[in-house]
C-alpha atoms as a printed R data frame, in Angstrom:
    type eleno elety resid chain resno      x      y      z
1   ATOM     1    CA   UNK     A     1 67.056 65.484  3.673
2   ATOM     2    CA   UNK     A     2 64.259 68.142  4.302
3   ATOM     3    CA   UNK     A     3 62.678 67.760  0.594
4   ATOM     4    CA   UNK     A     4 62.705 63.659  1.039
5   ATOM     5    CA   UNK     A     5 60.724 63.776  4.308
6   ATOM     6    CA   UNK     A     6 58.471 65.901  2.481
7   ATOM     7    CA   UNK     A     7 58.098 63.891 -0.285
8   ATOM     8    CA   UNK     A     8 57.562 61.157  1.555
9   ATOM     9    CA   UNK     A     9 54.897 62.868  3.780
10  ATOM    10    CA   UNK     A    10 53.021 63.799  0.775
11  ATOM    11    CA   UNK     A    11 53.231 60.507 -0.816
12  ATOM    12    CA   UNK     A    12 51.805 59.176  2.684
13  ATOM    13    CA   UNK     A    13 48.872 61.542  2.928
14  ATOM    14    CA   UNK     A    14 48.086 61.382 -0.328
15  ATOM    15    CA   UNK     A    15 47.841 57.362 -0.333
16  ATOM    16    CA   UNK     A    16 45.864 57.323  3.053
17  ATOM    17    CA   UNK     A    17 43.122 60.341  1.206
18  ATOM    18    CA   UNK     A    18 42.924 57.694 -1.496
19  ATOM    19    CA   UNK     A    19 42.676 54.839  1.163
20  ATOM    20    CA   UNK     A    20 38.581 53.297  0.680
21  ATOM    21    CA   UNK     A    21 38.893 51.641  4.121
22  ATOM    22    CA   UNK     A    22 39.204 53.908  7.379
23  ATOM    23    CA   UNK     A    23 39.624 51.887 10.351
24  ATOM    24    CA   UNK     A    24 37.439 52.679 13.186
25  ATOM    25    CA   UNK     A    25 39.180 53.186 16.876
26  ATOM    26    CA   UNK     A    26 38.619 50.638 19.503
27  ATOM    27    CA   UNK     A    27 35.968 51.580 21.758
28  ATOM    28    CA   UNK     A    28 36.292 52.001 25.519
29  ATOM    29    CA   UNK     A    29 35.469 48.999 27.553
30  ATOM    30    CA   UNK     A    30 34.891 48.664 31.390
31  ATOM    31    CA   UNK     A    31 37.850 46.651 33.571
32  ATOM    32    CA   UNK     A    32 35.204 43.841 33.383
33  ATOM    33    CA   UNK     A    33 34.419 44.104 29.336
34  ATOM    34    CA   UNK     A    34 38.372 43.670 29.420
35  ATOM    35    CA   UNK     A    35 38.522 40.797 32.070
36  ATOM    36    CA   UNK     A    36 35.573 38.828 30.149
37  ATOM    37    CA   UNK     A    37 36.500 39.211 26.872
38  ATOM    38    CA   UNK     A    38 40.534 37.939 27.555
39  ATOM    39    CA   UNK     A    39 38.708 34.699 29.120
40  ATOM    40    CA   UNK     A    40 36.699 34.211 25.420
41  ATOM    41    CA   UNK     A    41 39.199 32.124 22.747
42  ATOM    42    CA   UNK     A    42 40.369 34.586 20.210
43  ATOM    43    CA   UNK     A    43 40.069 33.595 16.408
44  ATOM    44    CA   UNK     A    44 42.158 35.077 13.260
45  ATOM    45    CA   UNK     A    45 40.136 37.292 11.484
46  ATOM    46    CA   UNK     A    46 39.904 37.425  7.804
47  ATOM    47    CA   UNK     A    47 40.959 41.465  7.486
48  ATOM    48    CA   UNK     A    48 38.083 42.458  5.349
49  ATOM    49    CA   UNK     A    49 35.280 41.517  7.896
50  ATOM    50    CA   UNK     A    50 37.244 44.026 10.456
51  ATOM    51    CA   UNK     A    51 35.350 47.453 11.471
52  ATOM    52    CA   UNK     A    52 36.210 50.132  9.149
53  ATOM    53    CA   UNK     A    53 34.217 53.118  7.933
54  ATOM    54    CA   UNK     A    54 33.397 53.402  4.369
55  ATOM    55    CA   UNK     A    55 31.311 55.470  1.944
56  ATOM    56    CA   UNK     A    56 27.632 54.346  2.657
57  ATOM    57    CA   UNK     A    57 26.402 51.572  0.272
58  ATOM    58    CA   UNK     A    58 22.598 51.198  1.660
59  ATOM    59    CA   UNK     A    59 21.243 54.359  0.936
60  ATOM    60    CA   UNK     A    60 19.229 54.205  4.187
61  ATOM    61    CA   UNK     A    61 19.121 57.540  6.688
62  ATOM    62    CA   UNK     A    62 21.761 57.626  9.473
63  ATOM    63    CA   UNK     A    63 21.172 55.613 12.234
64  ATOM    64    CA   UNK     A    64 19.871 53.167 10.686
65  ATOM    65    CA   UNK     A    65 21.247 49.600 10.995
66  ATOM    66    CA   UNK     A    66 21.484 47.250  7.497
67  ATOM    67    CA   UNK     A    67 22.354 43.644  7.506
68  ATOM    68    CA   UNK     A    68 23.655 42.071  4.614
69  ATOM    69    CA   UNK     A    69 23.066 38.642  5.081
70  ATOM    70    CA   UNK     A    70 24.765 37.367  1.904
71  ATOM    71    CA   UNK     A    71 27.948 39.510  2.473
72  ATOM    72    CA   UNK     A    72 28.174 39.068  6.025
73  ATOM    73    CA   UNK     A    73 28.334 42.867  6.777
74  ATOM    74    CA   UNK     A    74 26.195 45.310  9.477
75  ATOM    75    CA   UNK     A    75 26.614 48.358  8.391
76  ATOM    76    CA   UNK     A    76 25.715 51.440 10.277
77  ATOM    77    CA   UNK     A    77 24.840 54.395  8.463
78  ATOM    78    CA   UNK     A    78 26.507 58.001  9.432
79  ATOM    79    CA   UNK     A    79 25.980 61.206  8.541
80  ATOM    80    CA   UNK     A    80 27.561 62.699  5.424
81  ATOM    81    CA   UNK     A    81 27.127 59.764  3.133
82  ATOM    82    CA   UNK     A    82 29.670 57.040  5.388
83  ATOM    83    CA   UNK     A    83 28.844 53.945  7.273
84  ATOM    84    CA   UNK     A    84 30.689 52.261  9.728
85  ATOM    85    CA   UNK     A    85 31.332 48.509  8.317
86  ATOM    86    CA   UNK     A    86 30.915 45.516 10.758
87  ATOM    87    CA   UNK     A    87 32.194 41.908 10.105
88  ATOM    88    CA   UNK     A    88 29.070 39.204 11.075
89  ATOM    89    CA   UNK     A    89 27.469 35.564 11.147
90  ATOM    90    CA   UNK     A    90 24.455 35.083  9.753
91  ATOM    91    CA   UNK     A    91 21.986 32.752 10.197
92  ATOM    92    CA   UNK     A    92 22.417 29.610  8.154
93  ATOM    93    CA   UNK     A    93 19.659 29.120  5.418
94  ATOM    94    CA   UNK     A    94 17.405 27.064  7.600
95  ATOM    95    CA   UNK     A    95 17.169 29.410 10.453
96  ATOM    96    CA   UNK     A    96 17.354 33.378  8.403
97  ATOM    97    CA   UNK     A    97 15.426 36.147  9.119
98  ATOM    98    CA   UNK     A    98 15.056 38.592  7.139
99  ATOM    99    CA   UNK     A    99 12.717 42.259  7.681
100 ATOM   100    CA   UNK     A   100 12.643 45.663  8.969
101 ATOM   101    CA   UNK     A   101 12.521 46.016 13.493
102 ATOM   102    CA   UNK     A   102 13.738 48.400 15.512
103 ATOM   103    CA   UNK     A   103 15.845 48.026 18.660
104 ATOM   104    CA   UNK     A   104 13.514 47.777 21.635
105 ATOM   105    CA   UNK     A   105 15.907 46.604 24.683
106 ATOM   106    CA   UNK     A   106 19.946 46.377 24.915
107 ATOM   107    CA   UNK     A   107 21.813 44.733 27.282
108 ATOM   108    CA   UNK     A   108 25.431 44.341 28.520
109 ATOM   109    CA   UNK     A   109 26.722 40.818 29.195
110 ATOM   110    CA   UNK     A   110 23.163 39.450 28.497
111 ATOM   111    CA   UNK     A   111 21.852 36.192 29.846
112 ATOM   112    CA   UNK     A   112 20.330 33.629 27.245
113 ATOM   113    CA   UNK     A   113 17.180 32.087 26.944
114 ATOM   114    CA   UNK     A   114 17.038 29.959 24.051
115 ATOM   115    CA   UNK     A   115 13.684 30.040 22.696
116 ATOM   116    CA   UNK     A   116 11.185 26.773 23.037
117 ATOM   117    CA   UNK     A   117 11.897 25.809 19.069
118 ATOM   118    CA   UNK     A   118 15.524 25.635 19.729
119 ATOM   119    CA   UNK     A   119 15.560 23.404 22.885
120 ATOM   120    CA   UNK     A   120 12.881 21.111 20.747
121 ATOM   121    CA   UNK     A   121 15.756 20.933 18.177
122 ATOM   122    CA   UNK     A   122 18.991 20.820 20.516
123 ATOM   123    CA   UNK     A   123 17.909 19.462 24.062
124 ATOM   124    CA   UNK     A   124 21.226 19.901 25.135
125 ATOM   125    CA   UNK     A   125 20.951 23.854 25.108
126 ATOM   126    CA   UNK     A   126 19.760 26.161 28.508
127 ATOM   127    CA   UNK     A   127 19.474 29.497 30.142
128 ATOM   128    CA   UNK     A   128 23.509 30.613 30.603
129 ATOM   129    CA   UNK     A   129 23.954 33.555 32.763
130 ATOM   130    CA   UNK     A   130 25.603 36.151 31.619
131 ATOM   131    CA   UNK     A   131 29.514 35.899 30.986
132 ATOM   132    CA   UNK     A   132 32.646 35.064 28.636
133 ATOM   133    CA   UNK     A   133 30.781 31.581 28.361
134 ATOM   134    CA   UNK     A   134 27.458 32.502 27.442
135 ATOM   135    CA   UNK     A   135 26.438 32.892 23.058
136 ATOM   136    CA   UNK     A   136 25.250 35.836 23.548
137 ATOM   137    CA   UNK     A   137 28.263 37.595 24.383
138 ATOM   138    CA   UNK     A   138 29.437 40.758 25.607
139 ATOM   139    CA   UNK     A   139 26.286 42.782 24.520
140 ATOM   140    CA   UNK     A   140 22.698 42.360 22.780
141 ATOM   141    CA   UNK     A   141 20.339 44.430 20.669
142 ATOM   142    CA   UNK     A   142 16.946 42.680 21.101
143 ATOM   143    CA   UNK     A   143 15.309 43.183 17.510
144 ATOM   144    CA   UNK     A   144 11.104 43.790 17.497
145 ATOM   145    CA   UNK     A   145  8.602 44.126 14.919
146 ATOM   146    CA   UNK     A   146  5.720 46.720 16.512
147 ATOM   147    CA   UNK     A   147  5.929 45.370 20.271
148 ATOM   148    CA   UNK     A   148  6.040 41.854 19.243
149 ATOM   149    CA   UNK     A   149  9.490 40.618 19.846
150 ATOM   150    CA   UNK     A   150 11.482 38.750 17.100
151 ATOM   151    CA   UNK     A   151 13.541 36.175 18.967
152 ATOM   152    CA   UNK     A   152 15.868 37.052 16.909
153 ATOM   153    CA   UNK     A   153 19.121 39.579 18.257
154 ATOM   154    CA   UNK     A   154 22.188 41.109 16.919
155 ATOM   155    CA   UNK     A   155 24.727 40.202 19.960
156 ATOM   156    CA   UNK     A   156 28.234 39.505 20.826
157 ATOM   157    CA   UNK     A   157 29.609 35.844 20.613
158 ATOM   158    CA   UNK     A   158 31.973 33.548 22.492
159 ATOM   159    CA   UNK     A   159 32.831 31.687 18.841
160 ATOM   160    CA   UNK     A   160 34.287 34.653 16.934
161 ATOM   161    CA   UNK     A   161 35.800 31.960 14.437
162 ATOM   162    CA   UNK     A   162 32.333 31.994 13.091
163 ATOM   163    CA   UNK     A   163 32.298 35.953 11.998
164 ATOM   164    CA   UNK     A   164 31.903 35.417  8.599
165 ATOM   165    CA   UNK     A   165 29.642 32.696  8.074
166 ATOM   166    CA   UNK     A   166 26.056 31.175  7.876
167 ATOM   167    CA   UNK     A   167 25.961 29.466 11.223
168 ATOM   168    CA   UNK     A   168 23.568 30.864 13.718
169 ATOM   169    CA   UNK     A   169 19.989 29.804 14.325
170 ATOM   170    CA   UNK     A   170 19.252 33.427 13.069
171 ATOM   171    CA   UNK     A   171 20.531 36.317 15.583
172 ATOM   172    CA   UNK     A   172 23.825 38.344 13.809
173 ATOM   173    CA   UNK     A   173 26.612 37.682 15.710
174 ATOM   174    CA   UNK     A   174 29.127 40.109 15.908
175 ATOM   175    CA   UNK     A   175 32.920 39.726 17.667
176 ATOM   176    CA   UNK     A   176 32.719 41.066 21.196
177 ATOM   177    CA   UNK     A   177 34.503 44.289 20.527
178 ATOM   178    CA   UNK     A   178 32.283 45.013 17.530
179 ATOM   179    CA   UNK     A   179 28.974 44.511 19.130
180 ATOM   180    CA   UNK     A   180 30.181 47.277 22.473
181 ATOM   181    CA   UNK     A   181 31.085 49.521 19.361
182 ATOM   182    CA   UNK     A   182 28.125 49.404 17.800
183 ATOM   183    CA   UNK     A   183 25.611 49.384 21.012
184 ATOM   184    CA   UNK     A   184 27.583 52.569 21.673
185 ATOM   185    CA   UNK     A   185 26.333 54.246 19.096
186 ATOM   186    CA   UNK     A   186 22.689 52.970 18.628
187 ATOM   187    CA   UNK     A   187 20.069 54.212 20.805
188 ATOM   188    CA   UNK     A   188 16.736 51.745 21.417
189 ATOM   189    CA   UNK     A   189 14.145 52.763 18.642
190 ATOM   190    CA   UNK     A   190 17.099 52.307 16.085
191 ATOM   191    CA   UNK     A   191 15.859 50.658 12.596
192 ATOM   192    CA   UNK     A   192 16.778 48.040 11.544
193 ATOM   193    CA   UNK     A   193 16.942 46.479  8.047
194 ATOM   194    CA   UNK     A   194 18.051 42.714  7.326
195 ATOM   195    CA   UNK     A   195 17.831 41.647  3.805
């Protein structure tokens, strides 16, 4: 009985050493992350676009941020040649950006201010307070080139169905629990690289 647990311990280890996917814990969130995110609709999501940490495909130095618009992965680059591997949305071809900013302001449970171009094009859209209603979700990484802002964010989102996709008007979307992760771990000044 002895030699079959061990065999089967070995067989265990060695399959999880040969694992390419290491799934990341779930960060800590305040009692009102955890009330506002229950009250945002949950979606199914497709397992490879969950968080896991992988060996680093960019190339970049850690702490650096990479978008991969065509994949629909963030990526955040660690030391010792890993990244940590976000699912996203992307903006759909009309609407993506694509360049190198850095992070100049993050917030928690941001309000939104839709820029002038986008109420021209949807009249129906307006500032939202912050909340489990509003697009930006749970957090936002404001995205500047020099000091001139972008418009242009990787945030949190009350549609996580659309993690995955081309849909925005530009920003990355992230699922809630993704985008406290990664604002976590990214001080302002971060780079960031979306190709």
């Amino acid at each position: 009985m002895r030699l079959t647990t061990s065999v089967v311990m070995v067989g265990a280890a060695l399959a999880l050493a040969g694992c390419k996917y290491e799934p990341v814990p779930e960060p800590s969130v305040s009692a009102k992350d955890a009330e506002w995110m229950a009250m945002v609709p949950s979606a199914e999501l497709y397992r490879p676009f969950e968080r896991y940490r992988i060996d680093d495909p960019t190339g970049e130095k850690p702490g650096t941020i990479v978008v991969d618009t065509k994949s629909r992965f963030l990526y955040l680059v660690e030391p010792n040649g890993k990244a940590i591997r976000y699912g996203v949305a992307v903006g759909d071809e009309a609407f993506g950006w694509t360049g190198v900013a850095t992070i100049q302001r993050k917030a928690e449970w941001p309000d939104w201010n839709p820029p002038a171009e986008m109420v021209k094009r949807w009249p129906h859209v307006h500032h939202t307070k912050g909340g489990p209603g509003n697009p930006l979700g749970a957090r936002a990484l404001y995205l500047f080139e020099g000091n001139k802002d972008t418009l242009y964010r990787i945030h949190g989102t009350n549609e996580p169905e659309t993690i995955g996709k081309a849909v925005s008007s530009g920003c990355i979307r992230m699922r809630n629990i993704d985008v406290v992760d990664l604002y976590n771990r990214v001080p302002v000044g971060a780079r960031v690289v979306v190709k």
